[in-house]
N, C-alpha and C positions, 0 to 999 in steps of 0.2 A: 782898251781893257782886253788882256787876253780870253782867251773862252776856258780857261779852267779856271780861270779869277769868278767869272760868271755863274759857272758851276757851284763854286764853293759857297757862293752869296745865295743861289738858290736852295741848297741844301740847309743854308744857315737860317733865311728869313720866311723859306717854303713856300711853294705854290699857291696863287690866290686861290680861294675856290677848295683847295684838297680838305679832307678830314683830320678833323686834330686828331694827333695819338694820345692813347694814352700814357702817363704818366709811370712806366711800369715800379719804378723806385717807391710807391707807394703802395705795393700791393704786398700783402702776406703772401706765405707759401701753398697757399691753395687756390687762391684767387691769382695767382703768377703761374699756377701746373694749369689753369683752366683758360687763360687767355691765351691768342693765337700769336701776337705779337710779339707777349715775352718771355721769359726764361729765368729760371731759378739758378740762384749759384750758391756753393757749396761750401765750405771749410771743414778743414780737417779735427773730429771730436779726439776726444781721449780711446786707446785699444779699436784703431780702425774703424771708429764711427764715422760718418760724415754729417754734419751738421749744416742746417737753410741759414746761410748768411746773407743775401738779400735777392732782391728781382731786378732783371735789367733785360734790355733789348733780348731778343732771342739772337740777332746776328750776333751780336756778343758770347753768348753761350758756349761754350765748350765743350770738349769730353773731359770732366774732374780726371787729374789724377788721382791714381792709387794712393789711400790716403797709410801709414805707414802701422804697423801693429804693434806699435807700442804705446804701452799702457803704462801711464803716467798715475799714481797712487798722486792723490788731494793731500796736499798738506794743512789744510784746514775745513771746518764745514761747509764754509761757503760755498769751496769748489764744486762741490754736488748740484747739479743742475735737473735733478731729477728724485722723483722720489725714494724708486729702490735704488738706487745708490744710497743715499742719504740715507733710506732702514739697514741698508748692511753693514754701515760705521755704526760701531757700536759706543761711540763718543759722541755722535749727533742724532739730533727731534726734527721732523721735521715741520715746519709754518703751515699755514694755508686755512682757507676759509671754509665752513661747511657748506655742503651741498645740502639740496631738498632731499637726497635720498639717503641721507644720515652719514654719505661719505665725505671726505674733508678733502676741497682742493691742493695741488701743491704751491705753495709761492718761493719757500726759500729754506735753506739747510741752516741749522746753527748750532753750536757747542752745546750739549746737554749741559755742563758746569755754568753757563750764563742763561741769563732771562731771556725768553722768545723776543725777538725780533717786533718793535709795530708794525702792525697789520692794519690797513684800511679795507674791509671786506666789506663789500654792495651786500645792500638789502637784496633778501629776495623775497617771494611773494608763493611761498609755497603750497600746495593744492593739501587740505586736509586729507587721511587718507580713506576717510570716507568716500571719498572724490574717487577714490583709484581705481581702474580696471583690475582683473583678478591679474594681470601679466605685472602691472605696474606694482602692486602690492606685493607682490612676488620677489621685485627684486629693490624695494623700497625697506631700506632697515629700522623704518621706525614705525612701522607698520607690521600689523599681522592679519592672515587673512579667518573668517571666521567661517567653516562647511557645515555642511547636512552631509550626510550619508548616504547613499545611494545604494541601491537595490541588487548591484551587477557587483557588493562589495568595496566602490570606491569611492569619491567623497569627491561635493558639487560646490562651488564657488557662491556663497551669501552677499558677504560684504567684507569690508574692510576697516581695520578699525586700528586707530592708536596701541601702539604696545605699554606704555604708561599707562595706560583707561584698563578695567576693566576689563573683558571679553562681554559682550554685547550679547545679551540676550533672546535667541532666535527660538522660533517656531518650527522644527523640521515637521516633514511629512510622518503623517505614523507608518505603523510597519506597513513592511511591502505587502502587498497582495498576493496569494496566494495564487501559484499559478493550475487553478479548477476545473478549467475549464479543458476536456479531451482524456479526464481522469475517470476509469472504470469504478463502477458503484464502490466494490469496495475498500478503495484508495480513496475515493470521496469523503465516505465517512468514516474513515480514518483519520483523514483532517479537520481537525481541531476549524479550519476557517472557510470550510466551503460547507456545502448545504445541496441534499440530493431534489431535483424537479421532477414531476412525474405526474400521473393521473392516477386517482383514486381506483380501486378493484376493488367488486364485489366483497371480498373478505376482508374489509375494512384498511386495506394493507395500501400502498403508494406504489407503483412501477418506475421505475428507474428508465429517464429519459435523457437526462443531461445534469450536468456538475456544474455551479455554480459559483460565484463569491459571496458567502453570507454578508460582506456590505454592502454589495449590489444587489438590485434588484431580479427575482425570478425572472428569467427569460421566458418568451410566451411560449405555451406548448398548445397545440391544437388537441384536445383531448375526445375519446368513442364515445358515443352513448351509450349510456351502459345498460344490459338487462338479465338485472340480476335473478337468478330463483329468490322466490321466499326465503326467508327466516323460520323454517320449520323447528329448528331448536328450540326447547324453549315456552311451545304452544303446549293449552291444554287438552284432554281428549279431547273435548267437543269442539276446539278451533281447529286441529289437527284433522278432526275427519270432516271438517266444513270446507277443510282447504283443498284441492284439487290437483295441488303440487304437493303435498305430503303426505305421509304413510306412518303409521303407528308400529311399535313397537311392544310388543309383554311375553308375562310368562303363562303358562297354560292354570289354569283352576283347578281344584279337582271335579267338578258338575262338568270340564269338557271346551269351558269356555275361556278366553283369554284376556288374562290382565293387562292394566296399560301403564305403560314403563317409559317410554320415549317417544318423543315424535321427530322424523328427518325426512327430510328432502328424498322425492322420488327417485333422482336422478344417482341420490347418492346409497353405499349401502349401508345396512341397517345397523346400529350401535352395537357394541357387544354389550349382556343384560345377565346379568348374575340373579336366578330367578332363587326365591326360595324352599325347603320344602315346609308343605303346607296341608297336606293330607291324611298326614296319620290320626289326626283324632276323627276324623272324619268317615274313617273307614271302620275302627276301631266300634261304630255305634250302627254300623250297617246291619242288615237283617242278609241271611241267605242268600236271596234272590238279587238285592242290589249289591250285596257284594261281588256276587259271580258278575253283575253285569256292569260292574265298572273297573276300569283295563287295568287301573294303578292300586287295584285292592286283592288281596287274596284270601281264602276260607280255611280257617283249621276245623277240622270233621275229625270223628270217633267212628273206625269201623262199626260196621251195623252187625247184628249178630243175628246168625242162624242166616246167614244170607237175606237180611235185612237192608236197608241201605243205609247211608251212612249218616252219622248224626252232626248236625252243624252244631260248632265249642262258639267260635267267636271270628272277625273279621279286624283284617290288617295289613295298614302298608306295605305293599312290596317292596319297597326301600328299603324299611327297615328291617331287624331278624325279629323273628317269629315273639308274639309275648308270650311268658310262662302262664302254662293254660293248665286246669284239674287234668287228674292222671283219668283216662278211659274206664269205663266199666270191664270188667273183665266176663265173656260170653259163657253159661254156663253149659253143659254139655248138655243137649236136647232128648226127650226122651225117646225111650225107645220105642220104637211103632209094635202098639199092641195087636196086630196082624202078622 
């Protein structure tokens, strides 16, 4: 037996012992670009396509020729091997089964004038799309996605739900929250939704410490102890001069002595007091002597005659003008000295 006889017999029935190959004739075109062994081969499509006509050995494999650019127009629907071909004749439908995501596979072209072609289309087992992530829902056409509203303006992923059914029923967050918090007093309660924190003051009034969310809870404030003066407003004489932080207020009497009108705080000063007048009848019944000696009263006198002295008429408020008093005696001329 010659030694290429030998050769040939070995290469025919193979080494004991080596690894089987694989079968490349039965691989598709992915699983044929992905093995190391073998090689895809090509045929020439319609307008310069090239089209996987089967798997074989890789030493087999070649450089495809230039496949030629001419386009061969379908004389019938079948020819269509693809979908958008087959949507662009406007004489053919094209076949195919539905997907899960409401798209329809393609299987085959055929004459819009005759009845679609049988179709044998597998079950499938599709995920409700309550099932679906917000991505899957997204691009799922039988589904729609259901949001809340978001704060920053944009809208946040719930659920997902049948576009047949309803719209599902959801809970959003209420409104946003007011952002209160770093906002001066009177920006604070300006807003309708926030609420000022602070410590009580003596004049009944609240200091302004921090801005708040009226939903949330006051933040702690460490607050002074406070010490306040009295409450002298308000008291009557005799608590007003019992108290030792406060001081009275009035108007003067006419006897010299003074009325009581208000009572306030030492510290603070004294009310302003609209006193009345109160005097005129009081002077008006004077005699002489207490009219001269009281400071708010004045005396109408009648010259005295012959170098007499003067004769007191009647007594009356300086405040007021003079009352109408009897006309004076008139002096008569004194006699003559009989020396």
């Amino acid at each position: 037996m010659t030694h290429s006889k030998v050769l040939l017999i070995a290469l025919l029935v193979g080494c004991g012992g080596a690894t089987k190959q694989t079968d490349c004739g039965l691989l598709d075109e992915t699983a044929c670009s992905t093995n190391t062994g073998c090689g895809p081969s090509y045929r020439c499509g319609t307008c310069g396509q090239t089209n996987f006509a089967e798997c074989v050995d890789k030493a087999l494999v070649g450089v495809p020729d230039a496949c030629p650019q001419i386009c061969v127009e379908p004389k019938v629907c079948s020819d269509h091997h693809d979908q958008a071909s087959c949507a662009a004749d406007p004489t053919c439908a094209a076949a195919g089964c539905p997907a899960c995501d409401g798209s329809t596979s393609f299987i085959s072209c055929y004459d819009k004038s005759s009845s679609p072609p049988p179709s044998i289309c597998p079950q499938i087992a599709c995920q409700p799309c309550s099932q679906l992530t917000e991505s899957q829902c997204q691009t799922d056409s039988r589904c729609a996605e259901a949001t809340c509203p978001t704060c920053n303006g944009g809208t946040s992923f719930v659920t997902c739900y049948d576009q047949s059914d309803s719209p599902l029923p959801i809970a959003c967050a209420k409104e946003c929250p007011a952002v209160c918090n770093g906002l001066s007093e009177t920006d604070c309660k300006a807003n309708s939704q926030c609420a000022v924190a602070g410590c009580a003051a003596c004049d009944g009034s609240t200091t302004f410490d921090v801005c708040y969310d009226k939903d949330g809870s006051p933040p702690p404030i460490i607050c002074p102890t406070l010490a306040c003066a009295p409450a002298c407003s308000g008291l009557d004489e005799a608590d007003c001069k019992a108290n030792d932080q406060c001081a009275s207020v009035g108007c003067p009497a006419c006897d010299g002595s003074t009325t009581f009108s208000a009572c306030y705080n030492k510290g603070d000063s004294p009310p302003p007091i609209a006193c009345p007048l109160l005097c005129e009848v009081q002077c008006s019944g004077l005699g002489q002597a207490d009219c001269k000696a009281n400071s708010q009263c004045a005396a109408i006198t009648c010259p005295g005659c012959n170098d007499g002295p003067d004769t007191f008429v009647t007594c009356y408020y300086k405040s007021s003008p003079p009352p109408p008093v009897r006309a004076c005696e008139v002096c008569s001329a004194p006699a003559p000295d009989p020396s």
